[in-house]
C-alpha angles and dihedrals in degrees: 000000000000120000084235088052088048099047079045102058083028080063098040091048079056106054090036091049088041093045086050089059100039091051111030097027114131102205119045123258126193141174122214128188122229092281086047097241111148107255090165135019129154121227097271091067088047098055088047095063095044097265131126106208122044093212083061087072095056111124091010128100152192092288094066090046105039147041114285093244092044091051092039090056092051093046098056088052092045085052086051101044085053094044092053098021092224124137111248100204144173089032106170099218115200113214126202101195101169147021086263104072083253100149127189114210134216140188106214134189114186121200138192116250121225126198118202097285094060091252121134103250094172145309140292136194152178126214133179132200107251095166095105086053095035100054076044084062101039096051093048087050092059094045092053085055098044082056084047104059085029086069095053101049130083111229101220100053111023085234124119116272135245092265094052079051105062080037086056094034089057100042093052097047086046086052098043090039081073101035105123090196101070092246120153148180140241130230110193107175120185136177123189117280103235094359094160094050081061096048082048096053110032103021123241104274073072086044090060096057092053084066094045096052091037092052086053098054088045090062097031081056102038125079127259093254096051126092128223137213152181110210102171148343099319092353122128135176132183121192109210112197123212089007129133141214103266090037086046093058092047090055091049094040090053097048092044082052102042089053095051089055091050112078121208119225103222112174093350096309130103113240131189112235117189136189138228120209143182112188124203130184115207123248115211085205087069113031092176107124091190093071098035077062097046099059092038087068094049096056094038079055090047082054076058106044092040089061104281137250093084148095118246121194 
């Protein structure tokens, strides 16, 4: 075989390798010069931004495709891969391709270009479309998180449960233990006055909505930064963060008060529902939730004792 028979059928592999790509490629693959204008795309690329012939592209860029943030941001990697002359390369690009949110998502790997001499001319990439897979991720994301918060909330009320709770009870006291501004929290735990007699006269299907309605006065009289639960039957707890205790026992007296003024309609009438509370601040000196709980129940069964329909500190 000649040298000049071999160069030939080198020359003819090429084109025919290069026109492969350029045709049948699956991702899109582009070169850009050093102002990142498009000096070769296979058809692919075109027919990504919306072109049929990928010589058509030839002396144009991102900038007359895409939005301006989306080709600026492009641009600024496309100037870094040429000044270092390092691959960037795995770069996950978010799309916004209508008015509708609607987004298209690639996975992108950017190259320096170099011409015969060794010296950068310019950039090339390849890109594939990840928005199939992507969307995929994102939905099972949210649906982790959906479980997530599913398992922390109690299905009766909509409040958290009793196992957020000691989750909550123990991350604050961990948090506050090591507070140097003196800065504490609140527990108020409350159960129904007479829950059973209720249950008794108007069945528990009418029970039920007493927690519902209660668990909505507790967050229409609570502030924005407390935290509500339900930890059993007719038991009900509320967190209430830098809060001391006189400000703690304003806060407990209005909302005892608040649910007693607001009657429940239960089978068409109109009945009264009280609260009992006992309300508990958390010393730093002692981080033990056990015992801010504790005597947080004791005081919530001296509100019992004491008549009912109270807070007792």
């Amino acid at each position: 075989m000649s040298d000049k028979f071999f160069w030939e059928q080198m020359q003819i592999n090429d084109m025919l390798v290069i026109d492969t790509i350029r045709k049948y490629g699956r991702d899109t693959i582009y070169f850009k010069d050093k102002d990142s204008k498009f000096i070769w795309n296979n058809y692919m690329h075109a027919n990504q931004l919306g072109v049929i012939k990928p010589d058509d592209l030839v002396g144009k860029s991102d900038f007359d495709f895409f939005p301006k943030e989306f080709a600026e941001k492009a641009r600024q990697v496309e100037l870094e891969v040429m000044r270092t002359g390092k691959p960037v390369l795995n770069i996950e690009e978010e799309l916004p391709i209508n008015d509708d949110d609607d987004v298209k998502y690639y996975i992108a790997s950017k190259y320096p270009l170099y011409d015969r001499n060794n010296e950068i001319v310019g950039t090339w990439g390849i890109s594939r479309d990840i928005t199939e897979i992507k969307k995929l991720e994102l939905e099972l994301e949210r649906s982790y998180h959906k479980m997530e918060l599913l398992a922390r909330v109690d299905d009766l009320s909509g409040l958290y449960n009793r196992r957020y709770f000691y989750e909550t009870l123990e991350k604050y006291a961990s948090l506050y233990e090591r507070r140097a501004d003196g800065s504490t929290f609140a527990l108020l735990v409350a159960d129904v006055d007479d829950m059973t007699n209720v249950n008794d006269m108007y069945g528990q299907q009418n029970g039920d909505i007493v927690l519902r309605s209660l668990a909505e006065l507790f967050m229409s009289n609570v502030r924005t930064e407390d935290t509500c639960f339900r930890t059993g039957g007719d038991e009900f707890a509320i967190v209430l963060l830098d809060t001391d205790k006189i400000s703690a026992i304003g806060i407990a007296k209005k909302l005892v008060e608040q649910i007693a003024n607001e009657p429940i309609i239960l089978d068409g009438k109109r009945e009264k529902v009280t609260i009992s509370a006992g309300l508990a601040v958390f010393d730093s000196s002692n981080p033990d939730i056990s015992d801010l709980l504790s005597k947080a129940e004791r005081k919530l069964n001296k509100s019992k004792r004491e008549g009912k329909n109270k807070v007792s500190f």
